[in-house]
N, C-alpha and C positions, 0 to 999 in steps of 0.2 A: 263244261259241266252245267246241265240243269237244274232246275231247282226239286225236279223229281229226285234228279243224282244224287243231291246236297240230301234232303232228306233222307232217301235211302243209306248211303253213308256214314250219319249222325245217329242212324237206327240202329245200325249195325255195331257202331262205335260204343251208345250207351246202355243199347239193350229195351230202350222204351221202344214202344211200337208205333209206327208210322204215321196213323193220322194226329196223334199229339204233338212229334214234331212239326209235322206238316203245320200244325195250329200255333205251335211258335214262331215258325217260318215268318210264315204270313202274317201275325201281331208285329213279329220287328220288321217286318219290310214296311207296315202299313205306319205305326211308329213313325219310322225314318225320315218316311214321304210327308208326314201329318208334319212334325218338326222342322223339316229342312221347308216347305209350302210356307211355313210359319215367317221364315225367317231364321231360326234359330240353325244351330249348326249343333253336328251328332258326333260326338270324338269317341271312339275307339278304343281304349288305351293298344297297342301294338298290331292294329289294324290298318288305321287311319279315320278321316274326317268326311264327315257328307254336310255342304251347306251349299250356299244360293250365291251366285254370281250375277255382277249385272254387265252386259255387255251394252255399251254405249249405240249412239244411233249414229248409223252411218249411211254413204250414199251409194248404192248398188246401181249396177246396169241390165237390164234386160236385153239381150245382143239380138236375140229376136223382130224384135222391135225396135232397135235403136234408142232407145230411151232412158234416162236417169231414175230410180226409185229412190226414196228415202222410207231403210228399214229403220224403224224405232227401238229407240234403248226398251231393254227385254232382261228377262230371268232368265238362268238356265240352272240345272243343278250341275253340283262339280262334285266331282271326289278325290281326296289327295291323300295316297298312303301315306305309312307312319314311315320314317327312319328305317326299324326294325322288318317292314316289309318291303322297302327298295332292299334293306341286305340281302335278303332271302334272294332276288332277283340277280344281283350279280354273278 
């Protein structure tokens, strides 16, 4: 699903018209991003969680080159549903 799709969908679903979800959309995606950038972590109640992981630094190889690299500890964002949505999945 796109985020065109998702829009359309939620248009459908509440009857408000497109560009003003559209302009919800994009407040919580930007939200999210701004928060989780922060540091801070985004709980969901029966969604799930969006926050920052740190993966440590470790020592990669270039096979190319034959060579050792050391990639540095770094940020990623992570997402981990709720309970209620692994059930859905089974």
């Amino acid at each position: 699903m796109t985020k065109a799709e998702l829009v359309n969908a939620i248009a459908i679903k509440t009857g408000y018209d497109k560009t003003t979800i559209m302009n919800v959309v994009e407040s919580a995606m930007e939200n999210i991003k701004k928060t989780v950038a922060e540091g801070e972590a985004v709980y969901l109640r029966g969604f799930g969680s969006f926050a920052t992981k740190v993966r440590k630094q470790k020592v990669a190889r270039n096979i190319t080159k034959k060579e050792s690299i050391i990639v540095p500890e770094h940020k990623i964002p992570a997402f981990k549903p709720s309970d209620a949505f692994i059930e859905i999945l089974k």
